[in-house]
N, C-alpha and C positions, 0 to 999 in steps of 0.2 A: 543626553541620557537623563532621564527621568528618577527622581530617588526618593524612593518612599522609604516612613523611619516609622516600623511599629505599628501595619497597620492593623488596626481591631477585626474580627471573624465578620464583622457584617458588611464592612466592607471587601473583601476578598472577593464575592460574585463579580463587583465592581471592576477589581484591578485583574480578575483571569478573564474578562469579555475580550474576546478577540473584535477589530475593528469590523461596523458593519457596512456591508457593501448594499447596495439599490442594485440586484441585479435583471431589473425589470426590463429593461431597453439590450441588455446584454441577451436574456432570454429569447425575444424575440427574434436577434439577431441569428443567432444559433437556430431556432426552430425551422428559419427560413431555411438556411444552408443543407439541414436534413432533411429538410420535406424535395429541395431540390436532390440530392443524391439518392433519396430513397426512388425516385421517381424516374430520374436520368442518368443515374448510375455514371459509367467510367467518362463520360462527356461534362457529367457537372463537376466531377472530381476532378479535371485537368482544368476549366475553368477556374473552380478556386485555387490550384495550384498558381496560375497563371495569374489570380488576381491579388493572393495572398504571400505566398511566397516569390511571388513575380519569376517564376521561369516556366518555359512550355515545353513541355514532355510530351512524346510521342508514343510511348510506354510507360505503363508504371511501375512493372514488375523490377526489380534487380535480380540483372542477369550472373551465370555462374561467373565471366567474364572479370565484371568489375569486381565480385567477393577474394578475385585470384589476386585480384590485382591491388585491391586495398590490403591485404595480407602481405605480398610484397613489398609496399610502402611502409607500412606502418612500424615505426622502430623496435630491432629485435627485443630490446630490454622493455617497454611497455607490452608486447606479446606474451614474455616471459611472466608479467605481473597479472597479465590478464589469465593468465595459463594457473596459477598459485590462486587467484581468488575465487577462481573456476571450482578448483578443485577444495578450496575451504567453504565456500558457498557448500557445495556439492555433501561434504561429510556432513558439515551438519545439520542438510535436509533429509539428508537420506538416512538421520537415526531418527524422522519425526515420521515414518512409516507405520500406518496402524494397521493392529492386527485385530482385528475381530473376535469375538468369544461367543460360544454358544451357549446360551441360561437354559437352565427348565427353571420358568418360574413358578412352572406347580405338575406335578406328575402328568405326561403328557402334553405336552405344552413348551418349546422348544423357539428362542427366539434367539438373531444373530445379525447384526451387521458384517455388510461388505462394501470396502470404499474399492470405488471404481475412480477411476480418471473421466475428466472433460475434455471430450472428445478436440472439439476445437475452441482454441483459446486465440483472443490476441493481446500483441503488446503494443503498446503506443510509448514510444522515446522520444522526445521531445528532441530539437536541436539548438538551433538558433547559438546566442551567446556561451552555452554550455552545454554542447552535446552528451549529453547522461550514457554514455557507453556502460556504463558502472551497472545500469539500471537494466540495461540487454542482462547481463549474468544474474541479477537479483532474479528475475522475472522468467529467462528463460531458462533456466539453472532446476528447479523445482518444477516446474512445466513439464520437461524431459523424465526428470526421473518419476514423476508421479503419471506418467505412459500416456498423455496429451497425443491423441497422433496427426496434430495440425498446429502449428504451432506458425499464426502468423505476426508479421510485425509491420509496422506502418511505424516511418520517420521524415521530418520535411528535409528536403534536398536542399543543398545552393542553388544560386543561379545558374550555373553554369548546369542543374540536375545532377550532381554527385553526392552521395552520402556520405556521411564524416565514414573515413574509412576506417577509424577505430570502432562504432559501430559495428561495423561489416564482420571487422575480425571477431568484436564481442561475441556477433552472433551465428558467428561459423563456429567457434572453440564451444559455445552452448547448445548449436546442435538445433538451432530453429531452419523448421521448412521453406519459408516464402518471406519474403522484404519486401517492401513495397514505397514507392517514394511519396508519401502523402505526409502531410501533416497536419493539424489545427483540427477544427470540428470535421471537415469532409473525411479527415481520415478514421474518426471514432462514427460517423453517420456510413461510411463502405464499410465496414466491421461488423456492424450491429446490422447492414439489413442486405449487404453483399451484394456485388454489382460485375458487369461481364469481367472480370480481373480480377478481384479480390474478393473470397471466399466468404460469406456469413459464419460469424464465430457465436459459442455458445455463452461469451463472457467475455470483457472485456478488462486490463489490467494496465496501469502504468501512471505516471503524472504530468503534468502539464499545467497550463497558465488558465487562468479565467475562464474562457471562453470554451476550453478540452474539457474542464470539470462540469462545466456547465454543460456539454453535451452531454457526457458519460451520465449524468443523473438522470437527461431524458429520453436516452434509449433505455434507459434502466425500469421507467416506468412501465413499458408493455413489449421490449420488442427482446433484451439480453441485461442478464447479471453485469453487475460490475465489481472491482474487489472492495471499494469503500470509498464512501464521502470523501472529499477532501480541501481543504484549502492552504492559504501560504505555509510554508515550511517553518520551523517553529522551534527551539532547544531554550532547557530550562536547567541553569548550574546554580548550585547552591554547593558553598564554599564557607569555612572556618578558619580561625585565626592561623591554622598550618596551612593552609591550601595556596599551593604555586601560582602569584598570581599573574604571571609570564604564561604559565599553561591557561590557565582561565578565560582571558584576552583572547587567545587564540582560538580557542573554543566557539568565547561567542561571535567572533569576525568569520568564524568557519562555517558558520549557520549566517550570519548577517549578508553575505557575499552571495548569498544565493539568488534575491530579487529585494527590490522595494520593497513589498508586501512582506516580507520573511521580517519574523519578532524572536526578539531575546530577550529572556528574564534572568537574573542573576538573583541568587537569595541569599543571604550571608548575616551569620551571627557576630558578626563585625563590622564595625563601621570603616575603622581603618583602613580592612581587607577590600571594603567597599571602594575606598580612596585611592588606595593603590591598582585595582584592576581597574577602573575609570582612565588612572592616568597613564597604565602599559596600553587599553586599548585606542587610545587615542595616538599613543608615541606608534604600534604596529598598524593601525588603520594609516599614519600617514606614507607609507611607503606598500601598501595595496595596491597593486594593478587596477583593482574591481574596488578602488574605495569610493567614487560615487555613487556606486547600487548600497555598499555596505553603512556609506553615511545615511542614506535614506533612510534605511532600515535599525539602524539605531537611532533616531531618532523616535522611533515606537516602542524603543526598546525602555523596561522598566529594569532598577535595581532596588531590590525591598530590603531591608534590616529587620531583622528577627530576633527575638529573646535566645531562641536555643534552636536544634536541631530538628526536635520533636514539632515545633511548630514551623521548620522549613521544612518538613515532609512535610505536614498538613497541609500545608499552602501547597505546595507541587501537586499534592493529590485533586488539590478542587479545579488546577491549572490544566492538568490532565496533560502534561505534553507530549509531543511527537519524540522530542529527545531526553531524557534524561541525565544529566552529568553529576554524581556524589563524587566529587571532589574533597570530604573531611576525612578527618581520621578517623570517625566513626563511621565510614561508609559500608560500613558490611552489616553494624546496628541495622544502618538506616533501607540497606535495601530487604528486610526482611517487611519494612511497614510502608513499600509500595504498595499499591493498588489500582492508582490509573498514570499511564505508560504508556508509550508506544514500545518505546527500547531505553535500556536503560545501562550507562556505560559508569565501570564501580572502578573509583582509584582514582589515583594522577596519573597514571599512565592510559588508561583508557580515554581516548579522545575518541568524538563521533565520530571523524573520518576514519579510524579504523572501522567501526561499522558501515559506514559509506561503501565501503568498497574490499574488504581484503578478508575482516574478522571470521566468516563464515556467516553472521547475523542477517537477516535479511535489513534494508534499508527503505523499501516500502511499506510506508506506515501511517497510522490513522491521525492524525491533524484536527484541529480549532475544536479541540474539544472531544471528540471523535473517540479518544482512546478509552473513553469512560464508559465504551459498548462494545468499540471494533478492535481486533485482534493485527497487526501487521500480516503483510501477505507470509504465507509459510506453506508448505507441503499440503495440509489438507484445503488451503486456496485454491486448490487444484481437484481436487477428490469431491466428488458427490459419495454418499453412504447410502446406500441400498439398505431398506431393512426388509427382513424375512421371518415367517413362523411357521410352526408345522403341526399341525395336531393331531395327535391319535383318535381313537375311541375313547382312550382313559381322559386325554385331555377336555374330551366332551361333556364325559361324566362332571367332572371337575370345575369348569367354568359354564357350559352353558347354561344352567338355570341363571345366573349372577347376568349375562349376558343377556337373556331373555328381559330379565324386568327394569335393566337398565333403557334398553332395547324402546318395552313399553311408557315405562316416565316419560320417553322423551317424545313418543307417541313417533315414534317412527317402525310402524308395522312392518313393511317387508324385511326392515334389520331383524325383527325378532323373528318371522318366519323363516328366514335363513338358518337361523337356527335350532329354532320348530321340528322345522323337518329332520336335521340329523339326526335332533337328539330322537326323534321316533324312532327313524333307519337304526340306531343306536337300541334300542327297546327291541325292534324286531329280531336283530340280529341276535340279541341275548336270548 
């Protein structure tokens, strides 16, 4: 772990650069795999199952069968939890419901949004060493209730073709339509351009490794939406001389545990506090299951010492993180002078895995910078906004001549005879 003491504002662009990757050879790799599934649809998609996940599937869909059957397996008390974060997810989507207002912004003249649902959404869950069942609830949780009426999912199977049956339950308790066994780029390239088996979606949502991000950006170009940029997973705690630094540790192994690539910053007006969460994360790193991923990923990890608190926001704000942890006693000061966030968890009690998975909060969220434009996924993730206007006669009175000569400046004649005309029909009528 890396320790920086006091650094000066001009360096800070320095110490928030996230590491850069050459993703030029990766690009390519990806472009191939899409142009093949765009073209060969459900034959290239078991192909790359077959060459990437190495199993051969004879179907892709999951059937009602296996979702009865992963429900059965899967331990009552994990059901129980999946059932409670369902349902906190669930409340505090369903008070981000907009309601549209109608303006007159000038006599006659009547203007209103209406947010509609995406029609078809998917979600992509990654599996492998840490099947994200967590991220089935984030994702299809707010999907459902924002009236989504397609709501598919793509996951990579085992060998043997069976999906983590926590999954399955995840996304039976959330109420998605169709599963699907894929995973890696061929599963974001059947999404994006849909193939005899899996549906074309109008956007695509979820996380994943290199290779997933890297596609999700190029179907994004021309063919479907996606929810946002993203790269490694990323938490930034900033702690004073009261801050537990037993909780601390744990925090940041809790984000470290995730991949190689995943960064932790620790910000502290203490040196001491600096010393002591060093030495607890070192004593709990060595008794991790996952502490060869989590050493990796501390070693990128930085610890900065600061003057005061005012200047550990500041820095967190140029950091931009995905997590945020106020760990001081002034955490309630300090969360009025966020600004760039993805989530931000206030206290010694609030650790990110409550947000992970139970809080209500959503967990997908914008990364390497990301947060300093993009929003984490939440209810209008989901919602397109229609807008609408209506105009009378008075409202014609009222804006068309302003409309006409705007019309002409810009020297776009048929705009202003659209107008033209009324306003005469307008005159004769009178």
């Amino acid at each position: 772990m890396r320790i920086v003491r006091y650094p000066k504002r001009w360096d800070w662009p320095q110490l928030c650069a996230r590491p850069h990757l050459d993703n030029k050879e990766l690009a390519k790799t990806v472009n191939t795999v899409l142009t093949d599934v765009r073209e060969h649809g459900d034959e290239a998609v078991k192909c790359y199952e077959e060459r990437f996940d190495h199993v051969s599937l004879n179907t892709l869909a999951v059937s009602p069968a296996e979702i009865n059957e992963a429900l059965s397996v899967v331990d009552s008390s994990l059901l129980d939890s999946l059932r409670l974060a369902h349902d906190n997810i669930a409340r505090f989507h369903e008070s981000q419901h907009f309601n549209g207002q109608v303006v007159e912004t000038c006599a006659g003249v009547r203007c209103w949004q209406k947010g509609v649902a995406i029609e078809k959404v998917g979600l992509y869950i990654p599996g492998g060493t840490a099947p994200l069942f967590s991220t089935v609830l984030m994702l299809a949780t707010p999907a459902r209730i924002a009236g989504c009426k397609e709501i598919v999912l793509c996951t990579p199977p085992d060998k043997m073709g069976n999906v983590n049956p926590a999954i399955l339950a995840a996304a039976h308790i959330a109420g998605v339509n169709k599963i699907f066994k894929v995973g890696g780029v061929q599963a974001i390239g059947a999404m994006a351009y849909g193939t005899e088996s899996i549906p074309q979606v109008y956007k695509i949502f979820g996380p994943g490794n290199q290779y997933v991000m890297a596609a999700k950006q190029q179907v994004s170009i021309d063919t479907v939406a996606i929810d946002m940029p993203a790269g490694p997973s990323e938490v930034c705690v900033i702690v004073d001389e009261t801050s537990n630094s037993c909780f601390a540790a744990a925090d940041l192994l809790s984000q470290a545990e995730h991949g190689v690539d995943s960064q932790v910053v620790l910000i502290s007006t203490s040196e001491t506090k600096i010393k002591e969460i060093e030495d607890e994360t070192e004593r709990q790193l060595s008794t991790l299951p996952r502490k060869a991923i989590a050493e990796r990923s501390l070693a990128n990890s930085l610890f900065i010492l600061v003057n005061d608190t005012d200047e550990a926001i500041a820095l967190s704000n140029e950091y931009a993180p995905e997590h945020l942890i106020l760990a001081t006693n002034d955490y309630r000061t300090l969360a009025d002078k966020v600004v760039n966030a993805g989530s931000v968890f206030l206290g010694r009690w609030a650790c990110e895995s409550a947000g992970d998975y139970a809080s209500g909060t959503n967990h997908t969220l914008p990364t390497h910078g990301w947060a300093k434009s993009y929003s984490g996924v939440n209810l209008d993730s989901f919602i397109r906004k229609v807008t609408f206007q209506e105009l009378t006669a008075e409202g014609i009175d009222n804006i068309g001549d302003a409309v006409e000569k705007m019309a002409i400046a810009e020297s776009l004649d048929a705009h202003c005879r659209a107008m033209t005309y009324r306003i005469a029909q307008r005159k004769e009528e009178l």
